[in-house]
C-alpha positions in Angstrom: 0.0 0.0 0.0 2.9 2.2 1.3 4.4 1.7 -2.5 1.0 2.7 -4.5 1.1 6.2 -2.8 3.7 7.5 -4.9 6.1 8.9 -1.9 9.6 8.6 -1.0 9.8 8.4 2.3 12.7 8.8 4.5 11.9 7.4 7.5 9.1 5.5 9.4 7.9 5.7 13.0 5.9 2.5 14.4 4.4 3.6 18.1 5.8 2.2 21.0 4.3 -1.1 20.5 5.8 -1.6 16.8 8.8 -4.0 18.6 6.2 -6.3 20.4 6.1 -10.2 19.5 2.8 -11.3 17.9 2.4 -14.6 16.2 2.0 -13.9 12.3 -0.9 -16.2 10.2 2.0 -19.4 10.6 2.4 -18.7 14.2 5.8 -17.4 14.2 6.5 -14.6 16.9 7.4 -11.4 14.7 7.0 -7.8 15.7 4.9 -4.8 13.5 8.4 -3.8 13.0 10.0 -6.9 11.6 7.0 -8.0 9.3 6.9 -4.1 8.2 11.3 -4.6 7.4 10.3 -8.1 5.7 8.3 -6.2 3.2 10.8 -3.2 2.3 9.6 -0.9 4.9 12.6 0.6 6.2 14.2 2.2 7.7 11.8 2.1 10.9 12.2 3.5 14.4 9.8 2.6 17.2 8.7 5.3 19.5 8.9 5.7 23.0 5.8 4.4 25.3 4.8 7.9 27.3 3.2 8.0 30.4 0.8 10.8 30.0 -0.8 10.8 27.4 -3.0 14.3 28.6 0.1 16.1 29.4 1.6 14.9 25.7 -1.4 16.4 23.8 -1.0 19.4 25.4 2.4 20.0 25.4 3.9 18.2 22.6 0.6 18.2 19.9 -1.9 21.2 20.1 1.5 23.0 19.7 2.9 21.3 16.2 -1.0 20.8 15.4 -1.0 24.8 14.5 2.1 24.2 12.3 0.6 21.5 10.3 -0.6 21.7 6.7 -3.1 18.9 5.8 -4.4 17.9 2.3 -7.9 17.6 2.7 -8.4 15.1 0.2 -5.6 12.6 1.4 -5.8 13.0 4.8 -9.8 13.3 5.7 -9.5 10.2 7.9 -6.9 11.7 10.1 -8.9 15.0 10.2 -12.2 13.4 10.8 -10.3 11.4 14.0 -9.1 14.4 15.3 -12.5 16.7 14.9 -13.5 13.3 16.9 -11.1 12.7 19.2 -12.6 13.4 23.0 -12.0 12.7 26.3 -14.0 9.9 28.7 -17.1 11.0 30.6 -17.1 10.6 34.2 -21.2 10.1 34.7 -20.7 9.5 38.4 -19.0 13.3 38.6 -20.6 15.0 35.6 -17.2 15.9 34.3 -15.1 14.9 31.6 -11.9 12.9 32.9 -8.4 13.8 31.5 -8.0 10.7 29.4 -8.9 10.7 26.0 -11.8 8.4 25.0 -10.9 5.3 24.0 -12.8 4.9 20.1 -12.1 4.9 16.6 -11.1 8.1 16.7 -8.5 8.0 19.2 -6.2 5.5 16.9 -5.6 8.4 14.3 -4.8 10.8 17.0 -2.3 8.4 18.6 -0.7 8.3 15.3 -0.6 12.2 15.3 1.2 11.7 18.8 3.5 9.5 17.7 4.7 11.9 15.2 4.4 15.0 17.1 6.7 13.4 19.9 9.2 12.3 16.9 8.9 15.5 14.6 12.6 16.6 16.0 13.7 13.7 14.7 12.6 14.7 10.8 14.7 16.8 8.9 13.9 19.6 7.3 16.0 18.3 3.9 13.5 15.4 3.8 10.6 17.1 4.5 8.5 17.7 1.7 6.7 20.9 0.5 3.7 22.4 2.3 0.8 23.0 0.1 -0.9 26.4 0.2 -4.2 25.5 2.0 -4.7 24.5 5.3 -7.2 22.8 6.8 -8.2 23.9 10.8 -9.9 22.2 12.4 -11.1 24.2 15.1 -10.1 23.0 19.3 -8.6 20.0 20.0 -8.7 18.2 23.6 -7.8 21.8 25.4 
């Protein structure tokens, strides 16, 4: 799939749980990361596991989230998770808790995570160009 798109890319990041064993469809133990190497995915670096994921947003992806260009057309997945992305309900308190809700949703914005806490690892030699129209969209988990 990563081929059809067209892109050269210079580098992958697999969240933290890229370099966990799983047993593949012969019941081998490989990891996300070797399977992903066995089909010319490379080079790959796994990401850190943080610990707070609240503090992360705030700190590390509401900032970069204002720097980002997005192609609307490509990319409406990733927008549509994070227009989506919320945090759990406390019903007992009437509040909303400081983890984020646990939903479709919150997979695309763990993968906007994983590359806001890696983006000063990419180099701006490899980065390609920004297109002219951005897409906001609007708060985010503030």
């Amino acid at each position: 799939m990563l081929n059809e798109k067209g892109y050269n890319y210079a580098k992958h990041f697999f969240p933290h749980d890229g370099a966990i064993r799983n047993r593949d469809s012969s019941g081998e133990l490989v990891t996300d990361k070797d399977a992903a190497i066995a089909s010319g995915i490379r080079p790959i670096q796994v990401a850190i596991r943080t610990k707070n994921t609240h503090q992360e947003i705030i700190n590390t992806c509401q900032p970069i989230l204002a720097t980002c260009f997005f192609d609307e057309v490509k990319c409406h997945k990733l927008i549509d998770h994070l227009d989506a992305y919320r945090r759990k309900w406390c019903k007992a308190t009437g509040m909303f808790l400081k983890d984020p809700l646990h939903d479709e949703a919150s997979h695309g914005c763990d993968a906007f995570r994983t590359f806001a806490a890696n983006a000063d690892l990419i180099h701006e030699d490899t980065a390609p160009a920004r297109p002219s129209r951005v897409s906001n969209s609007g708060g985010w988990m503030g």
